[in-house]
N, C-alpha and C positions, 0 to 999 in steps of 0.2 A: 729445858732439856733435862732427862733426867742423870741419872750418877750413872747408869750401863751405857746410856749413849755416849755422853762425855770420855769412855772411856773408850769406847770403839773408835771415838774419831782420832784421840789420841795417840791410841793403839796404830792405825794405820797411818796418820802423818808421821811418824818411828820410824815406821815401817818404809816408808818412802823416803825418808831421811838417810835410812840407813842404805840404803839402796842407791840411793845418791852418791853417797861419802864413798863407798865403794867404787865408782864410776871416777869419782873425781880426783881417787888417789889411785886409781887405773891399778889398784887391788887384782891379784892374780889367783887362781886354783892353788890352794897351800898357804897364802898368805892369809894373818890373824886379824879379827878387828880388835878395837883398843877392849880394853876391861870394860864389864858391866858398867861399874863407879863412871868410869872416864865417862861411858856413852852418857848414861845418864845427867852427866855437869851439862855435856857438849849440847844434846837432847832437851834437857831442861822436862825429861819428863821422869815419873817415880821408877823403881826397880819392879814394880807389879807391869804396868804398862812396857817399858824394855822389855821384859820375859815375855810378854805377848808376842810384842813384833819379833820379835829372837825365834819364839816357838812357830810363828809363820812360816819363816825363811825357812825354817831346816824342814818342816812339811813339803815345801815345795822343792826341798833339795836343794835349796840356796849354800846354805852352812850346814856345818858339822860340829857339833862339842867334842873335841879331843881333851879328856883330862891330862892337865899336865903340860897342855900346850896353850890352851885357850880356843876362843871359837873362829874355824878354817873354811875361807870359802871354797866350796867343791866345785868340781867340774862341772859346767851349766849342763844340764840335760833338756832336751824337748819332749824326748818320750815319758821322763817322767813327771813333768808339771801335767803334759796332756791325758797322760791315766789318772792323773787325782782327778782333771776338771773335769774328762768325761766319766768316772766315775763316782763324782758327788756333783753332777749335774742338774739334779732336784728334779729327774723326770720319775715318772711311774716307768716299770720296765719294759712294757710295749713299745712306748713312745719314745722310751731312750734306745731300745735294738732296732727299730724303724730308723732311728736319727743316725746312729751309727752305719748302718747300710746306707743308706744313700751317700754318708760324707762319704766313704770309700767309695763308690761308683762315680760319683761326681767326681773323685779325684783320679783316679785310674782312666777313666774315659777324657778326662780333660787332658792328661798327660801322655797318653798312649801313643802319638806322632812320636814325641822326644824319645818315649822308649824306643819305640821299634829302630830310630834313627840310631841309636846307643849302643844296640845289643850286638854281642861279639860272636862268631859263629861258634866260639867254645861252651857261650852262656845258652845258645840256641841247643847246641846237644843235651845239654844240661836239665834244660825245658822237655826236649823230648824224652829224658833219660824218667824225669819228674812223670809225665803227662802219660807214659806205659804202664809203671807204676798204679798211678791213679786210676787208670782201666782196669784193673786186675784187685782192685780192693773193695771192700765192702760201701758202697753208698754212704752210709750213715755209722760206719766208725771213725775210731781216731784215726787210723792211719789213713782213712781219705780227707779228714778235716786238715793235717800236716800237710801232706801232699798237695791241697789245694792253697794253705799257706805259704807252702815252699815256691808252688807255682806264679805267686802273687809277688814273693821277695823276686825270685828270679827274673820276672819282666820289668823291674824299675832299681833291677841292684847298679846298673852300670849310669845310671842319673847321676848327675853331682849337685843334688840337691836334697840337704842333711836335713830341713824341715819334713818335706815330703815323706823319706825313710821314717822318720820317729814316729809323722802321723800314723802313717801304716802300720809301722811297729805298736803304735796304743790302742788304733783298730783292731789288733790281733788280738793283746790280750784280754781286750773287753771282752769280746767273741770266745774265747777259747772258756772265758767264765760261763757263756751261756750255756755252750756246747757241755761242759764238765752238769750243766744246772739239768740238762736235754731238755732247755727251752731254744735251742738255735734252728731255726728250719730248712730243709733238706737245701746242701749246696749243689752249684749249677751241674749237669751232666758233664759226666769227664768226656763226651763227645764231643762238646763244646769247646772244651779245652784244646781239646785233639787237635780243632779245627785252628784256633789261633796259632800254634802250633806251624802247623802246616804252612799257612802262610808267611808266616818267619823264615821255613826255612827254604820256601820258593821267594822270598823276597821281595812281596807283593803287599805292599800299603795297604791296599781298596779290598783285599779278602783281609787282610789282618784288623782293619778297622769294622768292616761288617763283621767276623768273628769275635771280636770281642762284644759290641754290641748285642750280637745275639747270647753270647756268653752273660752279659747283663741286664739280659731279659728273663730268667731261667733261675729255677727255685728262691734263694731268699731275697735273690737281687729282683724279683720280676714286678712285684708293685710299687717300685722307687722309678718315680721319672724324673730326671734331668736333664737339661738343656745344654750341650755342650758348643761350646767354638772351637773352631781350627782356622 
C-alpha cells in the first residue's frame, strides 16, 4: 500500500473516531473537542492526518474553529451535508439535473397523501394566493421559478418531517444554480398548479393526486418515471 493510501485510511478512521467520541460523551452544539495534541495522543495518529479528519467535519458542517475557544460542534444540518453531496456527486451535469428531478418527484409524489392530509385551510389560501401569482408571471422568469418554489415549500411545510424539508431545501438550491446557469428546463404549466390547487380546496384526494401527477408529467418533470405506493 502506498504512503497516500495509508494516509486516507488513517485519515478517515480519525475521522470516525472522532465522530464516535463525540456520540459517546453525548457532545452538544457549543460544546469543544479536546486540543489537537490531546486528540492526537488519544488517536495515536500525526497532526497532518488530525487536520484532515478536522478539515472533513467542518466541510460537512460538523465543527467550527472558533479562535480563542477551540473547535465547536455546530448544529447538525441535513440540508447542508446533502448540497455538498449532491453537488460534488461526480456526475456530468445532464445526468446530475435528470438525477435531481426525479429524486424530487419521487419524493413529492411518494409523500403527497401526508401532505394533503396536513395542510391547514390557512396554508390552502396561501397556495392559492401562490398559484394566482404564478398565472400572471412570465414562464420562464425568476419570479415564476420562486413562485413555483414557494408552491413546492408550501405543500409539504406543515409535514413534521425535518429530513424531507432539507431534502427539498438542497433540491432547490441545486436548481436554482441551473436556472441562474439557463440550463434548467421549462417548469410545469401554472395550470397544472392551479388544478392541484383546486383540489385542496374542494378537499378531494383523487383530483388532488391525479393533479399532481399530471403536474409531474409536464416540462422538466415529464421524462422522470417513478413508481409510487400509497
Amino acid at each position: 500500500m502506498d504512503r497516500a493510501n495509508r494516509t486516507e485510511k488513517l485519515y478517515l478512521q480519525a475521522f470516525r473516531e472522532i465522530r464516535q467520541y463525540i456520540v459517546d460523551e453525548n457532545l452538544q452544539p457549543g460544546d469543544t473537542l479536546p486540543t489537537e495534541q490531546q486528540l492526537c495522543q488519544k488517536l495515536g495518529v500525526s497532526r497532518n492526518v488530525l487536520r484532515e479528519a478536522i478539515k472533513s467535519m467542518e466541510v460537512m458542517g460538523l465543527i467550527e474553529a472558533c479562535p480563542g475557544r477551540g473547535t465547536e460542534l455546530c448544529e447538525f444540518s441535513y440540508e447542508f451535508l446533502l448540497q455538498n453531496v449532491i453537488c460534488f456527486a461526480g456526475r456530468d451535469q445532464s445526468r446530475r439535473l435528470d438525477e435531481l428531478v426525479n429524486l424530487q418527484k419521487t419524493l413529492e409524489l411518494s409523500y403527497m397523501r401526508q401532505a394533503f392530509q396536513s395542510l391547514s385551510p390557512e396554508t390552502v389560501k396561501e397556495l392559492r394566493a401562490c398559484v394566482n401569482s404564478l398565472q400572471s408571471a412570465e414562464p420562464a422568469s425568476l419570479q415564476a421559478f420562486e413562485l413555483h418554489h414557494r408552491f413546492h415549500t408550501l405543500l409539504f411545510r406543515e409535514l413534521d418531517n425535518r429530513l424531507l424539508h432539507d431534502l427539498l431545501s438542497a433540491l432547490d438550491v441545486m436548481q436554482r444554480q441551473y436556472h441562474k446557469a439557463g440550463r434548467l428546463p421549462a417548469l410545469p404549466e401554472a395550470e397544472l398548479a392551479d388544478a392541484v390547487v383546486r383540489a385542496l380546496e374542494e378537499y378531494n384526494y383523487q383530483a388532488f393526486a391525479q393533479a399532481m401527477f399530471s403536474y409531474f408529467s409536464n416540462g422538466i418533470f415529464e421524462k422522470q418515471d417513478v413508481l409510487v405506493y400509497e
